[in-house]
C-alpha positions as CSV (number, residue, x, y, z in Angstrom):
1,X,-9.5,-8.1,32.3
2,X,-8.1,-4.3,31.9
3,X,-9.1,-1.8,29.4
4,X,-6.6,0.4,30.3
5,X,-3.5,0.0,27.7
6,X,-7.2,0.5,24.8
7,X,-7.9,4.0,26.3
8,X,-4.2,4.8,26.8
9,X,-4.0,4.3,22.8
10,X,-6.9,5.5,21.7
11,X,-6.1,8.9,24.0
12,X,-2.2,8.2,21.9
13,X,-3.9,7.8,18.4
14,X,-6.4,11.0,18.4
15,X,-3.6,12.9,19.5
16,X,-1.4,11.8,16.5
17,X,-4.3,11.3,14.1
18,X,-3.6,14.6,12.2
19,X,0.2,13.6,11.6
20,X,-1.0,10.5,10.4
21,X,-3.6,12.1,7.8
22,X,-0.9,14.9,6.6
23,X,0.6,11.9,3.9
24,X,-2.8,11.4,2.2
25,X,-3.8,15.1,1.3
26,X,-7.6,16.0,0.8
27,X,-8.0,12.5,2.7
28,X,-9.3,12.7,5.9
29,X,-9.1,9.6,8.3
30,X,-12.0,9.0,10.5
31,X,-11.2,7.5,13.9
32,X,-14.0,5.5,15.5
33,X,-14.3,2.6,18.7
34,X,-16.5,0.0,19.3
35,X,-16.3,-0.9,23.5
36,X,-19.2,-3.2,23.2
37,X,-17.4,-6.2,21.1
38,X,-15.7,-9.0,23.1
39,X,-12.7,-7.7,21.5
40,X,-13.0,-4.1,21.5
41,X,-12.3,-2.8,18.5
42,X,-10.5,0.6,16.8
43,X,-12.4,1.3,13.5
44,X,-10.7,3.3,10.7
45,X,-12.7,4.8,7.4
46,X,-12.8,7.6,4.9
47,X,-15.5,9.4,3.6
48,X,-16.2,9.0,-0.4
49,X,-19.4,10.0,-2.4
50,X,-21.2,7.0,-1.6
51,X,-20.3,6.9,2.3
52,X,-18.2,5.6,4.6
53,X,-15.4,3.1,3.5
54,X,-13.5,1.3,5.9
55,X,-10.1,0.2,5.4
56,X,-8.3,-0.9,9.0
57,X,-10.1,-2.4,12.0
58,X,-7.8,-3.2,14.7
59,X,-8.9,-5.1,17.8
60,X,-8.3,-5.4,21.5
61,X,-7.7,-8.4,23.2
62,X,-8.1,-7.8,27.2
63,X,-7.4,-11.3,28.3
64,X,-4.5,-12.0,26.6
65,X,-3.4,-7.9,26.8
66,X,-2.6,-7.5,23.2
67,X,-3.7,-5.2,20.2
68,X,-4.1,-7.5,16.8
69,X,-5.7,-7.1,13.2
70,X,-5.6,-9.2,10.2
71,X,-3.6,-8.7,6.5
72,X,-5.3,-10.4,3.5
73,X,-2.0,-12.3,1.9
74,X,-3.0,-11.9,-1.9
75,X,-0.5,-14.8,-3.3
76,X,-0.9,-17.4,-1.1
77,X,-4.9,-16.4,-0.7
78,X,-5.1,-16.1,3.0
79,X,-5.2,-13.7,6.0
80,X,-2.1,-13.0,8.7
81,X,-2.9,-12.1,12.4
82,X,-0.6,-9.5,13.1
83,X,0.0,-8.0,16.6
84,X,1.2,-4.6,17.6
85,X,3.5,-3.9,20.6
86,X,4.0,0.4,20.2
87,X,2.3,2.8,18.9
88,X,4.9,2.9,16.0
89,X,3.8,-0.1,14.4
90,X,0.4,0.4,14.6
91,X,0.6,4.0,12.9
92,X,2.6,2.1,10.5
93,X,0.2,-0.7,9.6
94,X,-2.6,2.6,9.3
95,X,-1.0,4.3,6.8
96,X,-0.1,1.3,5.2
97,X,-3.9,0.0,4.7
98,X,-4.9,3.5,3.8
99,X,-2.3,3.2,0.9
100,X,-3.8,-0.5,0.2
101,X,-6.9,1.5,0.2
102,X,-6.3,3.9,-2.2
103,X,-4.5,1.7,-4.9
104,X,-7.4,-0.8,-5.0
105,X,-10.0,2.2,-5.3
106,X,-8.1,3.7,-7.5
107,X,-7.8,0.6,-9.7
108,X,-11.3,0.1,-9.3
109,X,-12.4,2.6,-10.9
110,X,-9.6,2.8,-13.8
111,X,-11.2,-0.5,-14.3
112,X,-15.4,1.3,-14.8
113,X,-13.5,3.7,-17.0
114,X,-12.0,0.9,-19.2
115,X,-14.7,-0.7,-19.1
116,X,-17.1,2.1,-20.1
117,X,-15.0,3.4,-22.9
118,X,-14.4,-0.5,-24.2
119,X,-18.7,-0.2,-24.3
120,X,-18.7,2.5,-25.9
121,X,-16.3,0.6,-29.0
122,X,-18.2,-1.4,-31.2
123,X,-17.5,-2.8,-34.6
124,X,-19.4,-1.9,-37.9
125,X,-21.4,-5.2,-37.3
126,X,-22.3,-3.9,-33.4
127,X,-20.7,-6.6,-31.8
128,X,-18.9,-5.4,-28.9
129,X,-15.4,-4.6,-29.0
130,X,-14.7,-6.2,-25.7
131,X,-12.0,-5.0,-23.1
132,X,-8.5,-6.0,-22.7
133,X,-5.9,-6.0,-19.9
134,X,-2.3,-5.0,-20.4
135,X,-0.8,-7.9,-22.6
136,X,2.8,-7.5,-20.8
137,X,1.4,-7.4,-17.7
138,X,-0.4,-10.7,-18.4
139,X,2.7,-12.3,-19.1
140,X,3.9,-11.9,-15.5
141,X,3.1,-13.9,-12.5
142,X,3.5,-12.0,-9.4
143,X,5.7,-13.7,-6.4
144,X,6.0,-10.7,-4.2
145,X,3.4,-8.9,-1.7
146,X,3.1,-5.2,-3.2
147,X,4.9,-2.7,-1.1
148,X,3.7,1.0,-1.1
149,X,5.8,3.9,0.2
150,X,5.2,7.8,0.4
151,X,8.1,9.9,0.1
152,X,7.8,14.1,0.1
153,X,10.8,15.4,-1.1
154,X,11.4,19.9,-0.8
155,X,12.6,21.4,-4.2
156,X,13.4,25.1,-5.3
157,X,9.5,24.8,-6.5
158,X,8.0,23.5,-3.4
159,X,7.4,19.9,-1.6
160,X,6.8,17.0,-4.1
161,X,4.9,13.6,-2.8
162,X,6.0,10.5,-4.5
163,X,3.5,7.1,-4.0
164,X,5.3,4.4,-5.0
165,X,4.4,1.2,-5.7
166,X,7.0,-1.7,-6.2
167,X,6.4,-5.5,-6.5
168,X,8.2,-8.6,-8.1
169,X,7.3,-10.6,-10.9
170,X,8.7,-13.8,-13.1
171,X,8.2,-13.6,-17.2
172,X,6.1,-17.0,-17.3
173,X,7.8,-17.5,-21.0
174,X,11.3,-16.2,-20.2
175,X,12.0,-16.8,-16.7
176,X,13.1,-13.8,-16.9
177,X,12.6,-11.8,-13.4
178,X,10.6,-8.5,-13.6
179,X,10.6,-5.7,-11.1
180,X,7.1,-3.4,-11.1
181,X,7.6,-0.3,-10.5
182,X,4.5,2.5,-10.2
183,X,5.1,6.0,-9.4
184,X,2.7,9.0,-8.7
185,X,3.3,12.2,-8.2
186,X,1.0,14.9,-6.9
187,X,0.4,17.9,-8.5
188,X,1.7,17.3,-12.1
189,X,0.2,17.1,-15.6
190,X,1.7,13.5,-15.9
191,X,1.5,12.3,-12.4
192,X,1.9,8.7,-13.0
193,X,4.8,6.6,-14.5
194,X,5.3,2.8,-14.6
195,X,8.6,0.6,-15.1
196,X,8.9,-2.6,-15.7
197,X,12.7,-3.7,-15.5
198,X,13.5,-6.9,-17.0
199,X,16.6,-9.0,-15.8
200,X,18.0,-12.6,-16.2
201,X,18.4,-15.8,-13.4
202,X,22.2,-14.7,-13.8
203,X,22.2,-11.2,-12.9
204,X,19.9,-11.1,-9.4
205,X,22.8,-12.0,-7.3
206,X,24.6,-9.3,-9.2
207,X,21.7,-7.0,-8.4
208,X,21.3,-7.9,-4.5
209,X,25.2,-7.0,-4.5
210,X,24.5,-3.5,-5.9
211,X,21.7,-2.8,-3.5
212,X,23.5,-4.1,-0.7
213,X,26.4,-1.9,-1.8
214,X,24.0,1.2,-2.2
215,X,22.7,0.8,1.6
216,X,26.4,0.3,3.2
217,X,26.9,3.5,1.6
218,X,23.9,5.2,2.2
219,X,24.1,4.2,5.8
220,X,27.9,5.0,6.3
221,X,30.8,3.4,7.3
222,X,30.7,1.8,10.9
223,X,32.1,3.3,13.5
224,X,35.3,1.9,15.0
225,X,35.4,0.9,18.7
226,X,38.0,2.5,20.0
C-alpha cells in the first residue's frame, strides 16, 4: 500500500488552491489532511462566525489506489460514491460543493430571517401570524438534481460574476414542465433574479431541438476531412 499518488495531489492541490478560491470572493478555502484514517482523507472548510464549516471531504483509498468521496442525491434520498481519476475532476467536484455550500447557507439563513420577521407579525388577537413558503414554488415537484455554475463575464464597467442556479420541475396540477432558474450577481443593488419558465408536454421536444441547435452553433460547423 503506496501513499504516493495522496502527497503527489495534495503537493497538486496547495499549489492550485488560490485558482480554485478566486470564484468565491471574500471566501477563503481552507485545505487540511488527515494521514491517520484507514483511508486518508483531504478535508475542505471555510471559516464563518461561528467556526469552521466543512463542505467536501475526499478520501484516499491505498489498496485499491483510488481517490473517492460521496454526493448526497436529494430526490432519490441517497448518497453516490464518486471516484476521481485527474486533478480536473476533483477541482471540479470542490468548487462544486463549495457552491452546494453556499446556496444551502445562504437559504438557511433567508429561512431565520423569514422566520424572525413572520414572529415579529401578529394579529390584533396575538395569535401568531405564522410563516409561509412561496405558494408557486409549492406547486412544483422537483425531478432534477440542482446544477450551479459561476460565470465572470468583462464589460466596459469591469468583470461581472454570475451564480446560477438552474433545476427542473413538473406543475403537480398542470403537468405542465417548469424550468427554475436563479441568478446572482455580485456587486449590484438587485443582485438576485429568479425565473420560472412554464412550458407544455408538447413543446419539450421542440425545446431540446432549439438547444441542440444553439450548441451546433455555438460549437461550429465540423471540420471536413479532407
Amino acid at each position: 500500500m503506496s501513499l504516493e499518488w495522496y502527497f503527489r495531489m495534495e503537493k497538486d492541490l496547495r499549489n492550485q488552491l488560490p485558482a480554485l478560491t478566486e470564484p468565491f470572493g471574500d471566501e477563503e478555502i481552507l485545505f487540511d489532511t488527515n494521514t491517520t484514517e484507514h483511508h486518508p482523507s483531504f478535508l475542505f472548510s471555510v471559516e464563518t462566525e461561528d467556526g469552521l464549516e466543512n463542505f467536501c471531504v475526499i478520501n484516499y483509498d491505498p489498496v485499491n489506489q483510488e481517490f473517492y468521496s460521496f454526493h448526497y442525491h436529494e430526490d432519490a434520498d441517497l448518497e453516490a460514491k464518486v471516484l476521481f481519476h485527474d486533478m480536473e475532476e476533483m477541482v471540479q467536484f470542490i468548487q462544486d460543493s463549495l457552491y452546494e455550500h453556499l446556496w444551502d447557507r445562504d437559504d438557511d439563513e433567508q429561512e431565520d430571517e423569514d422566520f424572525d420577521g413572520a414572529a415579529d407579525r401578529e394579529d390584533a388577537n396575538g395569535e401568531f401570524a405564522g410563516f409561509e413558503g412561496d405558494p408557486e414554488e409549492e406547486a412544483i415537484e422537483w425531478i432534477s438534481n440542482d446544477k450551479h455554475l459561476h460565470i465572470e463575464e468583462r464589460s466596459a464597467d469591469g468583470r461581472e460574476k454570475y451564480a446560477i442556479h438552474l433545476k427542473m420541475g413538473i406543475d403537480k396540477e398542470t403537468g405542465d414542465g417548469v424550468l427554475y432558474r436563479n441568478t446572482y450577481i455580485e456587486d449590484e443593488d438587485e443582485p438576485e433574479e429568479k425565473l420560472l419558465f412554464y412550458f407544455k408536454e408538447e413543446e419539450a421536444e421542440y425545446l431540446r431541438d432549439l438547444f441542440s441547435d444553439y450548441l451546433s452553433h455555438m460549437e461550429g460547423p465540423e471540420e471536413q476531412p479532407r
